[in-house]
C-alpha positions as CSV (number, residue, x, y, z in Angstrom):
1,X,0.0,0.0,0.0
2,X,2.6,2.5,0.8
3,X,4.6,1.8,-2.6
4,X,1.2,2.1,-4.1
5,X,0.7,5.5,-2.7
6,X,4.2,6.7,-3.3
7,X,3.4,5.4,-6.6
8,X,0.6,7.8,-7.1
9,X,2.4,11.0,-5.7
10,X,5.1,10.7,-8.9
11,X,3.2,12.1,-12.3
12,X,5.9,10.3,-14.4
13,X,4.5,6.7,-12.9
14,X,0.9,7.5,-12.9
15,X,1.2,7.7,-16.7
16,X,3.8,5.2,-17.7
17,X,2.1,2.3,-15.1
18,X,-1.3,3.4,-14.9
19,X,-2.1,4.6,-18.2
20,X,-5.0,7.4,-19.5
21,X,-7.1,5.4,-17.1
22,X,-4.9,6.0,-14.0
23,X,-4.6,9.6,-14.8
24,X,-8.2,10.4,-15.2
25,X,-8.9,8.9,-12.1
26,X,-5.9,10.7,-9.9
27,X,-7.8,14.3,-11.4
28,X,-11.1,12.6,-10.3
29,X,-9.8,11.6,-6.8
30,X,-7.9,15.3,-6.4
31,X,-10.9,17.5,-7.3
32,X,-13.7,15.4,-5.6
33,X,-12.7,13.1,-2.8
34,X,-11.0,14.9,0.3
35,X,-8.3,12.2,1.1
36,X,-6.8,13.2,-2.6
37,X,-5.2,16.6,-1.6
38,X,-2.4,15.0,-1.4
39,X,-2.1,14.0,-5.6
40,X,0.0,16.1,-7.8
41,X,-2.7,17.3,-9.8
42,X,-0.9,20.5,-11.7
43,X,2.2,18.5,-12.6
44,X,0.1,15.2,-13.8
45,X,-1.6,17.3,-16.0
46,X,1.0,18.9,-17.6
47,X,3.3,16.2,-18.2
48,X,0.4,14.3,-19.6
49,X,-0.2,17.4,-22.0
50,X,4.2,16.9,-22.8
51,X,4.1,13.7,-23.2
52,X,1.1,13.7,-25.5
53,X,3.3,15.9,-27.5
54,X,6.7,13.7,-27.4
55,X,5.5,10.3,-26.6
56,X,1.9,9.5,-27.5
57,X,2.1,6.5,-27.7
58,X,1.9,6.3,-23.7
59,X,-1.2,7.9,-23.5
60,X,-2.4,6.8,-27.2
61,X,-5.0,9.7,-27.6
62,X,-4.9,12.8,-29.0
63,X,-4.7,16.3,-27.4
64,X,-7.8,17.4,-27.9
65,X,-9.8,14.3,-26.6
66,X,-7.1,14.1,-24.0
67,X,-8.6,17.7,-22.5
68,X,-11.8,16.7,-22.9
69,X,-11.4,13.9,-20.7
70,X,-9.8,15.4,-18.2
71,X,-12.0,18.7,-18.4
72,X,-14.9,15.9,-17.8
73,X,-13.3,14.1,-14.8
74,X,-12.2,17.4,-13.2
75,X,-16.0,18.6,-13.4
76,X,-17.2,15.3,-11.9
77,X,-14.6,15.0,-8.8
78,X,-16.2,18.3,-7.7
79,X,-19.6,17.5,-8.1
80,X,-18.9,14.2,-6.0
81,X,-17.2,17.1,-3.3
82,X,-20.0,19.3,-3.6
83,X,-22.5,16.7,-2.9
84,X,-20.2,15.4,0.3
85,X,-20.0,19.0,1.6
86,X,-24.0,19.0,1.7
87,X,-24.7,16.1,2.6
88,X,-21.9,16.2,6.0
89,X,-22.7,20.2,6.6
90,X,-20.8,21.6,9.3
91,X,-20.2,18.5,10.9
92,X,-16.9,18.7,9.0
93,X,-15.8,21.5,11.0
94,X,-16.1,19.6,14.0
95,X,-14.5,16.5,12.6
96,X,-11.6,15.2,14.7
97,X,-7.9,15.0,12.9
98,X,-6.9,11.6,10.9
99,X,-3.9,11.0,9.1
100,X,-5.6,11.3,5.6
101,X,-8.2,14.5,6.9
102,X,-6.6,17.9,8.7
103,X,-8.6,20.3,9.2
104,X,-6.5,22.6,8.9
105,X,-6.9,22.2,5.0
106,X,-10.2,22.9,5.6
107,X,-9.8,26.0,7.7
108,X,-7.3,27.6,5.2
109,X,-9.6,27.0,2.2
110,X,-12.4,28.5,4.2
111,X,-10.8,31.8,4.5
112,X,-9.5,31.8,0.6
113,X,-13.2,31.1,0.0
114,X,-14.1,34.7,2.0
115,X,-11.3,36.2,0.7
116,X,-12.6,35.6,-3.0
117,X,-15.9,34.3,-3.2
118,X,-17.2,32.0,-5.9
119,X,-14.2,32.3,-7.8
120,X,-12.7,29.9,-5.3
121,X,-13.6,27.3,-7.2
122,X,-11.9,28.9,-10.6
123,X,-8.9,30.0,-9.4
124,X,-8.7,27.6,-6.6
125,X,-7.9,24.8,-9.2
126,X,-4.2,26.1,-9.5
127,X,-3.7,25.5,-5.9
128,X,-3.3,22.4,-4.1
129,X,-5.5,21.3,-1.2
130,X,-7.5,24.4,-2.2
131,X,-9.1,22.7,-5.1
132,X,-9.8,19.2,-3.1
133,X,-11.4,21.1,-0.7
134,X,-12.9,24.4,-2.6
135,X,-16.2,22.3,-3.8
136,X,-16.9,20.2,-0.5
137,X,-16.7,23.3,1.5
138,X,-19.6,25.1,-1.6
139,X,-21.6,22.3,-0.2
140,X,-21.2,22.9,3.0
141,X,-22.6,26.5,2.9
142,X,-25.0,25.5,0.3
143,X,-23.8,27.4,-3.1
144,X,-26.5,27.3,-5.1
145,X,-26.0,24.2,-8.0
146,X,-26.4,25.8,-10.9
147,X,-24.2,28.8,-10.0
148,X,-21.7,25.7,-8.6
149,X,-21.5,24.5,-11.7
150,X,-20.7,27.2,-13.4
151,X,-18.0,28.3,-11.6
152,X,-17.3,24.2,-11.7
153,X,-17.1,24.3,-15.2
154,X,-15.2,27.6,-15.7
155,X,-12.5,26.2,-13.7
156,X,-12.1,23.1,-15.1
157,X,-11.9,24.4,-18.3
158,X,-9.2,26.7,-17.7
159,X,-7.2,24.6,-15.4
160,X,-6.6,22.1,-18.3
161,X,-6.6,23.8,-21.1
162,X,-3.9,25.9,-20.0
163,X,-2.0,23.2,-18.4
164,X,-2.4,21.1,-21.3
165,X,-1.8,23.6,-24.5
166,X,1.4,25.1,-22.9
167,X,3.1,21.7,-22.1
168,X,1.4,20.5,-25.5
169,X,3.0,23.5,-27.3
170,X,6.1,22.9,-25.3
171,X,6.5,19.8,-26.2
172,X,6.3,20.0,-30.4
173,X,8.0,23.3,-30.6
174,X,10.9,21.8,-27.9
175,X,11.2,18.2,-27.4
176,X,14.1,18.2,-25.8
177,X,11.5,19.6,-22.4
178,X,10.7,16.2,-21.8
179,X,14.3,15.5,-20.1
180,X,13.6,18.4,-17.8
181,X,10.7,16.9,-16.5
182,X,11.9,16.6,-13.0
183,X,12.8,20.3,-12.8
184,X,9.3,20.7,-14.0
185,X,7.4,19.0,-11.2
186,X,9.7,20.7,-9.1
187,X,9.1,24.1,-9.9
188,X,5.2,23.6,-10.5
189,X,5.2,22.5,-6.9
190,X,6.5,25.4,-5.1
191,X,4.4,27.7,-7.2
192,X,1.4,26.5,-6.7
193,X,2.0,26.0,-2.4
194,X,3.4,29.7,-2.2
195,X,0.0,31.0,-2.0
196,X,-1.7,28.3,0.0
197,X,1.4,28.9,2.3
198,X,0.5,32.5,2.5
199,X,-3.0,32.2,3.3
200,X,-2.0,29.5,5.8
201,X,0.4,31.7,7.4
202,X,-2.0,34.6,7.6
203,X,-4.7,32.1,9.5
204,X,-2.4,31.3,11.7
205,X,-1.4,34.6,12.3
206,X,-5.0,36.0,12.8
């Protein structure tokens, strides 16, 4: 189990041992199910857009059904945390600690959620934890749907297509990006938990 899961915290595994299969289901599990903040959602999705590019034959589908895809299991995962947000309500809040569930995480995504509003859920996708725990916590105060899944939608959209179409782009125009890959990860990573850092920080400061 532990190889398993260190399995599924390395992007470049997830795509060469899992497959399209594995990788739609990481973005599923990341955006929708609260024990997946942990998944490295923004540097999946690009190197699957990069190695589309420079190896399909890994992936063996094309770019644009390769968004579509993920797009689709992006916009599911946070229906599936909307729907657990309403359905648990505030009881989350007084959930006790577990090694998969902090609530921390869901303390620091409450007050991103103030800070901005709806567009949480938009811009919340480029930031870890924030986007596992953006929708459940819409549930929990009761967003409307319809306005959810717009915002839903709109984020999903524009987390992947971005993603994708730059490391896409990246990959026919340079090849040679592919052997950087490492550096990569690494560099997605720490700008993506700068400003969850921050508004951690803050919190804890308040």
């Amino acid at each position: 189990m532990f190889d398993f899961l260190k399995q599924l915290t390395n992007p470049e595994s997830i795509i060469h041992y899992g497959g399209l299969w594995l990788l739609l289901f990481v973005v599923f599990a990341e955006t929708g199910l609260f024990i997946g903040f942990f998944l490295p959602g923004d540097s999946l999705i690009f190197i699957s857009g990069l190695l589309c590019a420079t190896k399909p034959h890994l992936l063996n589908i094309s770019i644009f059904w390769l968004i579509i895809l993920l797009i689709s299991s992006a916009v599911i995962g946070n229906i599936v945390g909307y729907w657990f947000g309403k359905k648990t309500g505030e009881n989350l809040f007084q959930k006790k600690d577990t090694f998969l569930f902090k609530k921390k995480h869901l303390e620091t995504t409450k007050l991103f959620y103030e800070k901005h509003g709806g567009t949480a859920l938009i811009f919340g996708r480029f930031l870890p934890i924030i986007r596992t725990f953006a929708p459940i916590l819409a549930g929990v105060i009761k967003v409307e749907f319809k306005l959810f899944m717009i915002y839903n939608i709109a984020g999903a959209s524009l987390w992947i297509i971005s993603l994708t179409s730059i490391a896409f782009f990246l990959g026919i125009e340079f090849p040679q990006t592919e052997k950087y890959i490492g550096y990569i990860v690494i560099g997605l990573i720490i700008i993506t938990t700068i400003p969850v850092l921050i508004t951690y920080l803050k919190n804890r400061k308040k």
